[in-house]
ChimeraX commands (.cxc) that place a marker at each C-alpha (Angstrom):
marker #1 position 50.39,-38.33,-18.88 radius 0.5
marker #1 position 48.85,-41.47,-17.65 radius 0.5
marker #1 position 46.09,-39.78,-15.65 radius 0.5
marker #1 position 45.23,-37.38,-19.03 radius 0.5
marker #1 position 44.57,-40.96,-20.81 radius 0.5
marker #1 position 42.66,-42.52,-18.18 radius 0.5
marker #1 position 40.33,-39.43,-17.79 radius 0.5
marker #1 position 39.91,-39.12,-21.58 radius 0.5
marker #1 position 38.63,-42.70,-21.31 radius 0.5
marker #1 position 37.04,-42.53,-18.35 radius 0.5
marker #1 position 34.95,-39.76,-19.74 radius 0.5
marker #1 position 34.23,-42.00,-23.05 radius 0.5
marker #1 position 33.19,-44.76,-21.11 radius 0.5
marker #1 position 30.75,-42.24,-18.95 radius 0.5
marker #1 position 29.05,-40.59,-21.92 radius 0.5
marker #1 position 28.35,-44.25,-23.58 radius 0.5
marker #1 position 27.19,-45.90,-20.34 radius 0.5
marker #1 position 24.94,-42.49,-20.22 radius 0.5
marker #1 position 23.61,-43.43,-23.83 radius 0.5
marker #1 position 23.35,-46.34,-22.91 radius 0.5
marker #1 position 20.96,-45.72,-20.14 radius 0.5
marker #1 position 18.98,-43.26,-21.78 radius 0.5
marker #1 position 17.79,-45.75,-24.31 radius 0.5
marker #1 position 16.67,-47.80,-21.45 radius 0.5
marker #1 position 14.51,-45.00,-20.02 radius 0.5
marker #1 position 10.33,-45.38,-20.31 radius 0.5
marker #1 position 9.21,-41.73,-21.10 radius 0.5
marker #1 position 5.35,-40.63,-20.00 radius 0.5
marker #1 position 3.22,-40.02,-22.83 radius 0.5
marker #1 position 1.91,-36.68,-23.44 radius 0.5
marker #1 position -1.60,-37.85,-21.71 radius 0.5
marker #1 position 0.75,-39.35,-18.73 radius 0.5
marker #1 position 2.49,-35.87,-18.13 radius 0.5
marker #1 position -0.87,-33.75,-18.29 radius 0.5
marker #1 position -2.26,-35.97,-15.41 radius 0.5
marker #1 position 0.76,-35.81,-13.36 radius 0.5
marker #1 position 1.06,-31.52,-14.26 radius 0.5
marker #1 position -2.61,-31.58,-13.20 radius 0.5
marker #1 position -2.37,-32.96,-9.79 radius 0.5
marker #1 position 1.13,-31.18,-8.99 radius 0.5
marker #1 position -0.87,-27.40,-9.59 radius 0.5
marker #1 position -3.68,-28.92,-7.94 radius 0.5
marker #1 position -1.63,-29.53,-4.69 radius 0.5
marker #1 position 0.13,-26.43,-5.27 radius 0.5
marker #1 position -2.75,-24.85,-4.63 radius 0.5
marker #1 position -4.41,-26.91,-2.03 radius 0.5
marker #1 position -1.13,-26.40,0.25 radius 0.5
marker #1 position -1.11,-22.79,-0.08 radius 0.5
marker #1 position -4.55,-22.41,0.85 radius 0.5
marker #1 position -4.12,-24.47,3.72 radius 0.5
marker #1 position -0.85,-22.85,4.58 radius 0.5
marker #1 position -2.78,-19.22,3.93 radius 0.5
marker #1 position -5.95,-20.64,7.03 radius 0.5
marker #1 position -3.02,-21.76,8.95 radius 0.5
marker #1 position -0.99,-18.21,8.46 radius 0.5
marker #1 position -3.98,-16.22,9.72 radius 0.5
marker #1 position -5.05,-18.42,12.58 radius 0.5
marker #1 position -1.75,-18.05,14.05 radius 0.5
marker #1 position -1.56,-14.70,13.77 radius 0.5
marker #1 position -5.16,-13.37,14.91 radius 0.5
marker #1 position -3.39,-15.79,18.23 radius 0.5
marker #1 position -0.58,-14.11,18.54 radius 0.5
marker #1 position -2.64,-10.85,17.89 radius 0.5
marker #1 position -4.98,-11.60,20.62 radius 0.5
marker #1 position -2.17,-12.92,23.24 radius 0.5
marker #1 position -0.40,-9.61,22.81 radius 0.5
marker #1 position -3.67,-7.82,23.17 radius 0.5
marker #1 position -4.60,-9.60,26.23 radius 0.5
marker #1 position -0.65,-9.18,28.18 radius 0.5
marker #1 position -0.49,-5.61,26.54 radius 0.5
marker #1 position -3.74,-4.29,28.18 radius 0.5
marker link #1:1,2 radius 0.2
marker link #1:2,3 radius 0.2
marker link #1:3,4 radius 0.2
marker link #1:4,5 radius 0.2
marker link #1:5,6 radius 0.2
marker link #1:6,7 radius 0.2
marker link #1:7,8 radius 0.2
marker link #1:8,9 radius 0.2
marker link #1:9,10 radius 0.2
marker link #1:10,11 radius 0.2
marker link #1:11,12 radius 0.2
marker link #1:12,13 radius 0.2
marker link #1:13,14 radius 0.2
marker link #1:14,15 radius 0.2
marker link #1:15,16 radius 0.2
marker link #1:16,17 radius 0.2
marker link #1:17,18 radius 0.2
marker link #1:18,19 radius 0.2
marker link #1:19,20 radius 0.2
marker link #1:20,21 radius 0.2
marker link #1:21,22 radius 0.2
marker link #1:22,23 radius 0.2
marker link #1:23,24 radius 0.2
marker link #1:24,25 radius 0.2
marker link #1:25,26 radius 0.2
marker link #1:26,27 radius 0.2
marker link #1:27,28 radius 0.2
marker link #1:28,29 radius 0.2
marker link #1:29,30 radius 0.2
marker link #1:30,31 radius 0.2
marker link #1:31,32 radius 0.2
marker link #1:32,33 radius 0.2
marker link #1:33,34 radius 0.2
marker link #1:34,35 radius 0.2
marker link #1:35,36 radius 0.2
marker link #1:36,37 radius 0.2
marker link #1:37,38 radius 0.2
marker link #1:38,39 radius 0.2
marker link #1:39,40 radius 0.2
marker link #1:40,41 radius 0.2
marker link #1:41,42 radius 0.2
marker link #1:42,43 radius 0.2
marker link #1:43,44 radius 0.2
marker link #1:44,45 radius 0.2
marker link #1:45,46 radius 0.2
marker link #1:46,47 radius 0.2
marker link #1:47,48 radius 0.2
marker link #1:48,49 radius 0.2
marker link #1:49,50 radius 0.2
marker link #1:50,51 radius 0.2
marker link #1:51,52 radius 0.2
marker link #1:52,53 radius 0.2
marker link #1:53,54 radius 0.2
marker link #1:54,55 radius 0.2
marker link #1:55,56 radius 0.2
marker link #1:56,57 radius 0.2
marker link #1:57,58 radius 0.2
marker link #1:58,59 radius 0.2
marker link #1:59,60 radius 0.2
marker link #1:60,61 radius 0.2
marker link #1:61,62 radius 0.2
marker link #1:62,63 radius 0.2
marker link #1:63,64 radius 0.2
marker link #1:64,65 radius 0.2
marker link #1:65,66 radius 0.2
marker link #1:66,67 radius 0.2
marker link #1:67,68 radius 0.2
marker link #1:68,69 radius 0.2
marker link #1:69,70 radius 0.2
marker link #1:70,71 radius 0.2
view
C-alpha cells in the first residue's frame, strides 16, 4: 500500500508545484495577443499564397515535361 501513498502524494505535490508555477506565469495583455493573432493570420496567409505560386509552377512543369515525352 506503500506505492498508493506515495502516488497520492506525489500527485499533491504535482498539482501545488503546478499552482505554484502558474502564479509565476506573465500573461499577454489583450493588446499583446491581438498583435501576435494579427501576424500569425497574416503569415497564414502569406505561406499559402506562396505555397498556391509554388503549387502551380510545378505543375504547369510537370504538365509541360509530360507533354513534351508524350508527343
Amino acid at each position: 500500500m506503500a506505492d498508493g501513498k506515495n502516488w497520492v502524494q506525489s500527485t499533491k505535490d504535482y498539482v501545488n508545484e503546478l499552482k505554484l508555477e502558474m502564479r509565476r506565469v506573465t500573461w499577454p495583455n489583450r493588446k499583446q495577443v491581438q498583435g501576435t493573432t494579427a501576424v500569425v493570420i497574416f503569415a497564414v496567409f502569406a505561406f499559402a499564397a506562396y505555397f498556391a505560386v509554388i503549387d502551380n509552377v510545378l505543375s504547369a512543369g510537370v504538365k509541360g515535361f509530360l507533354r513534351f515525352f508524350t508527343k
